[in-house]
C-alpha positions as CSV (number, residue, x, y, z in Angstrom):
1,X,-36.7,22.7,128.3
2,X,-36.7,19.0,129.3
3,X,-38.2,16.5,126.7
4,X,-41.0,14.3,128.4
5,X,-38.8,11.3,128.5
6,X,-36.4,12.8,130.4
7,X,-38.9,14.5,132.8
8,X,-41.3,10.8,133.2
9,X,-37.7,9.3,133.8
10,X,-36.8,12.0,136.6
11,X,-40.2,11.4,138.2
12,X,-40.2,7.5,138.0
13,X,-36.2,8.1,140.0
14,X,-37.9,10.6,142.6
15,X,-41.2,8.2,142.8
16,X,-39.2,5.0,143.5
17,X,-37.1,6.7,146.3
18,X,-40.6,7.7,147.8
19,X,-42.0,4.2,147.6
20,X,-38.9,2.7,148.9
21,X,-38.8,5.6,152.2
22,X,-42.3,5.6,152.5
23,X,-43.5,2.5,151.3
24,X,-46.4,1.0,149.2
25,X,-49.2,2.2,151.0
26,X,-48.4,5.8,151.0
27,X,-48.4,5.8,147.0
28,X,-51.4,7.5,146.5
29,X,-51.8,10.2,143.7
30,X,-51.5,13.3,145.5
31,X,-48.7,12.3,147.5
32,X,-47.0,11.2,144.9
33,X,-47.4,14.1,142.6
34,X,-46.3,16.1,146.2
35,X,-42.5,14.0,146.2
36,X,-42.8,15.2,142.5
37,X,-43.2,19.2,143.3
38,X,-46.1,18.6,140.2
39,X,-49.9,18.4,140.5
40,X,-51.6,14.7,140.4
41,X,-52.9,16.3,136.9
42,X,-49.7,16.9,135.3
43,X,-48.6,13.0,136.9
44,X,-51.0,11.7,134.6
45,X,-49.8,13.5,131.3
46,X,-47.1,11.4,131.6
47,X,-49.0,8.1,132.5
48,X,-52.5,6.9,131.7
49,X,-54.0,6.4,134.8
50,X,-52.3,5.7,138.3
51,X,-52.3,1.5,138.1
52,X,-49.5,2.2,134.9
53,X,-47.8,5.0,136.9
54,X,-47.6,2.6,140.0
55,X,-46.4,-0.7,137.7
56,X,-43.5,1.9,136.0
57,X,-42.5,2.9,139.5
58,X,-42.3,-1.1,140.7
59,X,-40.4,-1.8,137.6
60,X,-38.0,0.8,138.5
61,X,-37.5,-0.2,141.8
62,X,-37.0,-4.1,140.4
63,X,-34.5,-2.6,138.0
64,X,-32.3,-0.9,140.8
65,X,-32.4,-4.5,142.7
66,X,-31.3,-6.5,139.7
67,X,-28.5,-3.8,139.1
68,X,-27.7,-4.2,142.1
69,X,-28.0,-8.3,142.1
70,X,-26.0,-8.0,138.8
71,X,-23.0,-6.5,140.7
72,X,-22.4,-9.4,142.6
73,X,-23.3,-12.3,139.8
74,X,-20.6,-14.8,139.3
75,X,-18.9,-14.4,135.9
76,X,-20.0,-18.2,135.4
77,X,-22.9,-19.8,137.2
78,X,-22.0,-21.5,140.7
79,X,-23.2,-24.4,143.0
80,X,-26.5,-23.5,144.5
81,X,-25.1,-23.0,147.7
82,X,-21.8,-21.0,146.7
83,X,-24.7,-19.0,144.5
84,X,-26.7,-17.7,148.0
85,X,-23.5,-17.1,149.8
86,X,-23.2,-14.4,147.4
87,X,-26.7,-13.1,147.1
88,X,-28.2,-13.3,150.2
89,X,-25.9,-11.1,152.1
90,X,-27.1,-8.2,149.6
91,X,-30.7,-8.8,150.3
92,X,-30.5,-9.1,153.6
93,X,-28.4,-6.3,154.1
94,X,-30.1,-3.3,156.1
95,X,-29.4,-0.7,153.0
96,X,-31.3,-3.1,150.9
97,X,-34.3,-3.7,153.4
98,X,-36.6,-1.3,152.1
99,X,-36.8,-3.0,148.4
100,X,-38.0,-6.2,150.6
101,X,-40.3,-4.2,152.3
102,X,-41.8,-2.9,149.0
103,X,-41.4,-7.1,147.5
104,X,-43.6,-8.0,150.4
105,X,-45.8,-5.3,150.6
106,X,-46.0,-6.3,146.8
107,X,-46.8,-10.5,147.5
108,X,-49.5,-9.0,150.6
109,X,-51.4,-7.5,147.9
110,X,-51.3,-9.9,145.2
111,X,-52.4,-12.6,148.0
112,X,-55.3,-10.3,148.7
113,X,-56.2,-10.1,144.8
114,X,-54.5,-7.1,143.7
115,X,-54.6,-7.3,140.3
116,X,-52.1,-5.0,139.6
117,X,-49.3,-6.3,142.2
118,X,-50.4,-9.9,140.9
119,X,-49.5,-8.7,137.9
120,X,-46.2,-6.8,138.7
121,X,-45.2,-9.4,141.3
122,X,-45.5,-12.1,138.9
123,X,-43.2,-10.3,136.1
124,X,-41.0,-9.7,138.7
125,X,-41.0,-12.8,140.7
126,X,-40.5,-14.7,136.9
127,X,-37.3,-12.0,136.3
128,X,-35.9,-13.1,140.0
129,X,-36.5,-17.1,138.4
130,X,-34.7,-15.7,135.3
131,X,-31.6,-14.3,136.8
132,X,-31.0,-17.6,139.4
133,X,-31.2,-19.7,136.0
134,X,-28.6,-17.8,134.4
135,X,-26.5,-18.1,137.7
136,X,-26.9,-21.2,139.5
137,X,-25.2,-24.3,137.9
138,X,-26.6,-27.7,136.8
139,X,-26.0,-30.4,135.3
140,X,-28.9,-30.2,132.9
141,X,-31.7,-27.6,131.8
142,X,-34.3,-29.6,134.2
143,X,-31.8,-29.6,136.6
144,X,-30.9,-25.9,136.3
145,X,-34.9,-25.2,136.4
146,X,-35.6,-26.9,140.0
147,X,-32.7,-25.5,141.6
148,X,-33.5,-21.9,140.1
149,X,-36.6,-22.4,141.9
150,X,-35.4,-23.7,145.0
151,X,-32.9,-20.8,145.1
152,X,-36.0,-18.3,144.6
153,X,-37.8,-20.0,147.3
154,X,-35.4,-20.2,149.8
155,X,-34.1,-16.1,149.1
156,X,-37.6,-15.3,149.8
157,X,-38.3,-17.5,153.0
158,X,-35.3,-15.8,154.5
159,X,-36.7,-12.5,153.2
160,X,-39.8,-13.6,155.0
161,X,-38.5,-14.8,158.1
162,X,-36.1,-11.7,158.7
163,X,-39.8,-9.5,158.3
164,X,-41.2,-11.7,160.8
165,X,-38.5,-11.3,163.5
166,X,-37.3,-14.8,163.2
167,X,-33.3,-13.8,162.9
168,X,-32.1,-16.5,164.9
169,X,-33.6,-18.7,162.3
170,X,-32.3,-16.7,159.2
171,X,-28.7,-17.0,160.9
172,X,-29.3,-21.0,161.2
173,X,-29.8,-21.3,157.8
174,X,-26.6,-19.8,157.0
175,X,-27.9,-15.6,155.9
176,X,-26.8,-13.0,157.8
177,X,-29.0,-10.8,159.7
């Protein structure tokens, strides 16, 4: 018999591949529990209610990302510039497109007062901020905090501007398309 971790961690895999093929929106209950080959009952024996089901499955997706970010870190922190030369090609890439889709379907609803993707988005918009701290070099702490936060801006005004159909303008400011 599988024990329940191992069975709410095969369901949080086969969710997360769901949210990322069929996006946000289509992440209701049934649905879900459908993807599952379980009843929307027997989701919920494993979570409390669907808002905790839907942050585990965002937190899964946001680990798989920052594995996949962690593959290409520097071994010591680089230049800010040297830092998205490295990074941005692996968000940008066409394999990784459909954990932006989910990051911006995320920010959409936080901007219209989702409390729970306000919530997730923020935990992972401040692990994002984390790992371009640990990776972007600086003279001092300060320093090392504004350009973290430059380098999170600018990842995700590219991520932006490819979802908008501005390519041209992606490939001007040196990410690939």
């Amino acid at each position: 018999m599988i024990a329940a971790r191992d069975r709410r961690d095969a369901i949080l895999e086969t969710l997360a591949d769901f949210v990322l093929q069929h996006g946000l929106d289509a992440a209701q209950l049934r649905a879900m529990a459908r993807a599952c080959g379980t009843s929307d009952r027997m989701l919920l024996y494993y979570f409390p209610d669907k808002a905790s089901l839907l942050a585990a499955v965002l937190e899964r997706i946001a680990g798989r990302i920052t594995e996949m970010m962690n593959a290409v870190a520097p071994p010591h922190p680089l230049p800010p510039d040297r830092l998205r030369a490295r990074l941005v090609p692996l968000l940008l890439d066409p394999a990784q497109w459909p954990y932006m889709r989910v990051w911006l379907a995320i920010a959409s609803r936080a901007a219209h007062g989702d409390p729970l993707c306000r919530t997730v988005g923020e935990q992972l918009g401040r692990g994002f901020l984390a790992w371009g701290r640990a990776h972007v070099d600086a003279s001092d702490e300060a320093e090392r905090d504004r350009e973290a936060g430059k380098f999170l801006a600018l990842i995700e005004g590219l991520v932006l501007l490819k979802a908008l159909g501005l390519d041209d303008v992606v490939e001007g400011v040196g990410g690939p398309v």
